[in-house]
C-alpha positions as CSV (number, residue, x, y, z in Angstrom):
1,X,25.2,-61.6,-56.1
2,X,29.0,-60.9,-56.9
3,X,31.3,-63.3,-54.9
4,X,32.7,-60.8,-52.4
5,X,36.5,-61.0,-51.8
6,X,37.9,-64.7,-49.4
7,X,40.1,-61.8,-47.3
8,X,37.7,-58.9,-47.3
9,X,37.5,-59.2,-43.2
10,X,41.5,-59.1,-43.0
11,X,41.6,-56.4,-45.4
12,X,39.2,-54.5,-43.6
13,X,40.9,-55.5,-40.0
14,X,44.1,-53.9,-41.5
15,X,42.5,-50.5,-42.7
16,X,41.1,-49.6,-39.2
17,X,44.1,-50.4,-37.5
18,X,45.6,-47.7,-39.9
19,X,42.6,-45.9,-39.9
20,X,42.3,-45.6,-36.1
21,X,46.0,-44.1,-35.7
22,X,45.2,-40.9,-37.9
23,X,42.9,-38.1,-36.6
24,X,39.7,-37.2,-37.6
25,X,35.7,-38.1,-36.4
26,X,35.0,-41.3,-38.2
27,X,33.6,-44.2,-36.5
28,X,34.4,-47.6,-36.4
29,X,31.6,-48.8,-37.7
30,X,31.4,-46.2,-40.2
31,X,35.2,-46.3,-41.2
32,X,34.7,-50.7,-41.8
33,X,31.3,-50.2,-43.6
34,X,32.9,-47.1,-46.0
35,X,36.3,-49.8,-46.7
36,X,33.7,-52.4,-47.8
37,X,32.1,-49.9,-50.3
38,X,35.7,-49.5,-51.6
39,X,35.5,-53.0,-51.9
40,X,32.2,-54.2,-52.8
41,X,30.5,-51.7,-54.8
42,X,29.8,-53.6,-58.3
43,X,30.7,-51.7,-60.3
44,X,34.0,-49.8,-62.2
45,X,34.7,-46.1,-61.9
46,X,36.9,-44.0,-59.7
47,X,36.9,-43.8,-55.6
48,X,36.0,-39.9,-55.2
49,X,36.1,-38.5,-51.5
50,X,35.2,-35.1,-50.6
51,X,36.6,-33.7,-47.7
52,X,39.6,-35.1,-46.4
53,X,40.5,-33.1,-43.2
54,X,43.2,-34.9,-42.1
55,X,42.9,-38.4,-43.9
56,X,41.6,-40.8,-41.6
57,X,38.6,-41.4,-44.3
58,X,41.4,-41.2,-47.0
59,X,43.3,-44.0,-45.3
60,X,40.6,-46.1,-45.1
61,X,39.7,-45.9,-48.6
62,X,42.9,-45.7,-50.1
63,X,44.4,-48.7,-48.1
64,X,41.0,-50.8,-49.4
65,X,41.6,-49.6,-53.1
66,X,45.2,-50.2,-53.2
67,X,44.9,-53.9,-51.7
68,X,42.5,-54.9,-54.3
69,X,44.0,-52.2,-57.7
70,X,41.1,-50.2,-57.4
71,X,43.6,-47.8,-58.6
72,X,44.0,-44.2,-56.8
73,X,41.3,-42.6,-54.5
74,X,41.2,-38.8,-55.4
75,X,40.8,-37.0,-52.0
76,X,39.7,-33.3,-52.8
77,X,39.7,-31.1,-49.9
78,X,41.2,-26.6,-50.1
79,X,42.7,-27.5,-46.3
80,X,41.3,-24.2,-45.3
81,X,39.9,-22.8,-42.4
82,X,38.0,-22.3,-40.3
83,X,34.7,-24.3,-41.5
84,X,31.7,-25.2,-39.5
85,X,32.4,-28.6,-39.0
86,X,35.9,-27.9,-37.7
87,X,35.2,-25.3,-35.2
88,X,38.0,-26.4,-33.4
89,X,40.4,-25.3,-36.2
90,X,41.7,-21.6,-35.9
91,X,41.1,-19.3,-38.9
92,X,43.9,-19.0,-41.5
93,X,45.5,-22.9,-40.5
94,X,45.6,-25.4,-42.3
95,X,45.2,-29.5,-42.0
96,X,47.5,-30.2,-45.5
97,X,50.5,-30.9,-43.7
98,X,48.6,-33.2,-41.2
99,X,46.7,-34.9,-44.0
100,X,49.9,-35.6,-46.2
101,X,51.8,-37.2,-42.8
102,X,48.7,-39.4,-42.2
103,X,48.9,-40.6,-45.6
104,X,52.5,-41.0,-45.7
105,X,52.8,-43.2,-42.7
106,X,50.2,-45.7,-43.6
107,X,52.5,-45.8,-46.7
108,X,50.1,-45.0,-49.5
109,X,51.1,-42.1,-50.6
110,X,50.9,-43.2,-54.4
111,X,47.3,-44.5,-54.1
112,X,46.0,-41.1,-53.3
113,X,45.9,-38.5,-55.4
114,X,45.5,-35.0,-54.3
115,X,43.7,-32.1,-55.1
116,X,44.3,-29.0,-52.7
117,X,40.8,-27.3,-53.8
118,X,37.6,-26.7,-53.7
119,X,35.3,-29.6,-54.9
120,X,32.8,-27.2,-57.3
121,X,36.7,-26.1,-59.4
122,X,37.6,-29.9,-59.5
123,X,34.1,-30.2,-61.0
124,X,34.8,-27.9,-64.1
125,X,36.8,-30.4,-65.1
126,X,35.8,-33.9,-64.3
127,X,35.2,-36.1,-66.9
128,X,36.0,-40.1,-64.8
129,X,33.3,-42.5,-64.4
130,X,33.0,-42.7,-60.2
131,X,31.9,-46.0,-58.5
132,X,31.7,-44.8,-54.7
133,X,31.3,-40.9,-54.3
134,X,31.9,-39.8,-50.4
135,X,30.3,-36.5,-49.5
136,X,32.4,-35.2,-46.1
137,X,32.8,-31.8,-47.2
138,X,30.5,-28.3,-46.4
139,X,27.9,-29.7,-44.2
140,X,25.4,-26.8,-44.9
141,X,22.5,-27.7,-47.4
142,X,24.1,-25.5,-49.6
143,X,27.5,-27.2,-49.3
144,X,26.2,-30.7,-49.3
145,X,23.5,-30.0,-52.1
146,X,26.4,-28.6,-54.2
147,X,29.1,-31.5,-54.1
148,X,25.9,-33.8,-54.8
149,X,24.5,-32.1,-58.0
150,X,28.0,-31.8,-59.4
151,X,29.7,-35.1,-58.8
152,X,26.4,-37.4,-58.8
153,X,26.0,-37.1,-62.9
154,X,29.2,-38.6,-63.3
155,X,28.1,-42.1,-60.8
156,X,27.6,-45.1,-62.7
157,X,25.4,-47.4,-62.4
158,X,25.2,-49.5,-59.1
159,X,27.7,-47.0,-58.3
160,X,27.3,-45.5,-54.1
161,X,27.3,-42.3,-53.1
162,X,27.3,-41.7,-49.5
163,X,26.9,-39.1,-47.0
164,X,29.0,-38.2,-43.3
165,X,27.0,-36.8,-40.3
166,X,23.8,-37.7,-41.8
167,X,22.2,-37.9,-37.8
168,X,25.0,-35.2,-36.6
169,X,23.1,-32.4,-36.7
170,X,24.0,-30.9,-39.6
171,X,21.2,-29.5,-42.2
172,X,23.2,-30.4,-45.5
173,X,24.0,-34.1,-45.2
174,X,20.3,-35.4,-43.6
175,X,18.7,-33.0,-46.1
176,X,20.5,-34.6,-49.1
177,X,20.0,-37.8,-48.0
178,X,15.9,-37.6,-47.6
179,X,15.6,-35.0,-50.8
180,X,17.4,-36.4,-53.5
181,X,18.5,-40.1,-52.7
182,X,15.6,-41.3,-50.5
183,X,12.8,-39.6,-52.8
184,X,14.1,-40.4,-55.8
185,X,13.3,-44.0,-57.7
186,X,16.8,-42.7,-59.6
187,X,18.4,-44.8,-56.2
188,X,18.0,-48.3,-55.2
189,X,19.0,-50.0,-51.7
190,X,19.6,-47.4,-49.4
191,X,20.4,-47.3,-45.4
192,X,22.6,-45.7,-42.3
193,X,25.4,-47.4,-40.8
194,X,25.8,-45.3,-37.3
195,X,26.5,-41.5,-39.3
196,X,26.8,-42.6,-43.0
197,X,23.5,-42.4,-45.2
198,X,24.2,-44.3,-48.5
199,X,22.6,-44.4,-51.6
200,X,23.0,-46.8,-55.1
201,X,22.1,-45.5,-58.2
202,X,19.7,-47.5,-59.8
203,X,18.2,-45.6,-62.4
204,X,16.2,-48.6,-64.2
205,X,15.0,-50.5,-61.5
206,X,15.5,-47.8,-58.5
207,X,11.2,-47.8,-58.2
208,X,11.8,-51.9,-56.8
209,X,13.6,-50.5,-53.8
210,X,10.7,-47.6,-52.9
211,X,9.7,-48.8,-50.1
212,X,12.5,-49.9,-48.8
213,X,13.3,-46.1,-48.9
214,X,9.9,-45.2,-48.0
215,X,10.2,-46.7,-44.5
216,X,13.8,-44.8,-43.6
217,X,12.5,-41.6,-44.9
218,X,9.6,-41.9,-42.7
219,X,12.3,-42.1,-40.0
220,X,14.7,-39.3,-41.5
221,X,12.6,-36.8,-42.3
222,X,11.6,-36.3,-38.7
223,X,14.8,-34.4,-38.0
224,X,14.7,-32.2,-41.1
225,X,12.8,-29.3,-38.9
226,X,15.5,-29.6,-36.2
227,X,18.4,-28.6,-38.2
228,X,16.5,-26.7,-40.8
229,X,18.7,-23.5,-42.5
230,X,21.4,-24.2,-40.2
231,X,20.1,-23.9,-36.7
232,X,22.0,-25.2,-33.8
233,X,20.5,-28.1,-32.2
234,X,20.4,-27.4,-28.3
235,X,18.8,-27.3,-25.2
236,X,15.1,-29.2,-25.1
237,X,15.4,-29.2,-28.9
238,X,18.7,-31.7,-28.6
239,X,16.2,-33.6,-26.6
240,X,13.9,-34.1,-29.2
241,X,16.4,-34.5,-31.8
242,X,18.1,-37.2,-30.1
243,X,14.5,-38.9,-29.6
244,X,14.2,-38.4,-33.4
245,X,17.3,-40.0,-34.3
246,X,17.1,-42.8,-32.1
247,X,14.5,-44.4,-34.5
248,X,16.3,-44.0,-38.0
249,X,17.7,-47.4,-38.5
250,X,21.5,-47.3,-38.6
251,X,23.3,-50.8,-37.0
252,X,26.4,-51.7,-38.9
253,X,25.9,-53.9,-42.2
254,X,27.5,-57.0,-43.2
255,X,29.1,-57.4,-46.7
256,X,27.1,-60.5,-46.7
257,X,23.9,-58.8,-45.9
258,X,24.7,-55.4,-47.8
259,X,25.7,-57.5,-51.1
260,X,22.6,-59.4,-50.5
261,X,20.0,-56.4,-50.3
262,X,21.7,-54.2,-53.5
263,X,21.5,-57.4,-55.1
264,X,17.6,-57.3,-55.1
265,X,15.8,-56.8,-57.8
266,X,19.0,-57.4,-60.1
267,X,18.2,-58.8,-63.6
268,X,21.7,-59.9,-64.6
């Protein structure tokens, strides 16, 4: 297990105090376990977010990154509107201006570096290694599927890729997360912290970790049928889906204990 960093907790402490000043829907407990990705993750690539909205992930990250020369996070995001997990946004605005203040006044303006477009142009072009890819863009299956088959050949091993509003009911995220991370022996440790599904690559060994995977897939799949090709989730059927929910594991992690469980299985 890699020794984990003597002022990670301070570092992290600092980040959400930043974080929590700049709009957006991230989650305490999601924001601190995505900054200890940033931190933690063994091993060396880029820190790729997708989806920005108005930088309160990007903060997070960035601050994390930049505290410990993890060099620049690259926050892709067009800014456009109106998408459907912005409803709220009117058609034709835009959340650039908002993101660049948010960035600006947490000072780290020069450890993010933007790209005003769509993730799948960004992808024509991408050739960096990535060490932690994070998924917060088009929430559709479609969407989600899309940012995930194009960045996901570029993770390195041991690298994280995770997922926002896995249990929000959206069909793209969950979908993902069950499909192609918790099926596939190409992933290790996996798990939930409150919205976030993560994933480490672990192409060699990934099989160790199936059931592991095995018993949170039991748990996710149940609320595939619920959000399947983009239904809304209401009336009795929220119900149910809450019900559903309720039993996929997702109580915040340690860096102790996440170091601990990706570290299983490790042969160096």
């Amino acid at each position: 297990m890699a020794p984990l960093p003597p002022d990670l907790d301070a570092v992290i402490e600092r980040a959400w105090q930043l974080t929590l000043r700049t709009d957006g829907f991230l989650g305490e407990n999601e924001a601190r376990f995505l900054g200890m990705l940033a931190a933690c993750v063994p091993a060396r690539g880029t820190i790729v977010e997708i989806g920005s909205f108005k930088g309160k992930s990007t903060v997070m990250l960035a601050f994390v990154a930049a505290r410990y020369g993890l060099g620049p996070v690259v926050a892709i995001d067009p800014h456009t509107s109106p998408c459907n997990t912005d409803p709220g946004i009117s058609a034709g605005s835009s959340t650039f201006e908002e993101f660049l203040a948010s960035v600006k006044a947490a000072g780290l303006t020069e450890h993010v570096e933007i790209h005003r477009e769509y993730s799948r142009e960004i992808a024509k072009r991408w050739n960096r290694p990535i060490r932690l890819l994070w998924i917060d863009g088009d929430h559709t299956f479609r969407g989600a599927k899309e940012d995930f088959d194009l960045f996901t050949p570029h993770l390195v091993k041991d690298g994280v890729v995770a997922l926002h509003d896995a249990l929000n009911a959206f069909e793209g995220p969950i979908r993902v997360f069950v499909e192609e991370i918790l099926r596939s022996d190409q992933f290790g440790a996996a798990g939930v912290v409150q919205s976030t599904a993560w994933g480490q690559l672990r192409p060699e060994d990934g099989k160790e970790f199936r059931e592991l995977r095995m018993r949170i897939e039991r748990r996710a799949q149940r609320m595939l049928p619920f959000v399947a090709n983009g239904r809304r989730v209401q009336g009795l059927r929220k119900m149910a889906y809450k019900l559903a929910r309720s039993r996929v594991p997702r109580a915040p992690i340690s860096a102790e204990e996440w170091s601990a469980l990706v570290s299983r299985g490790c042969t160096e």
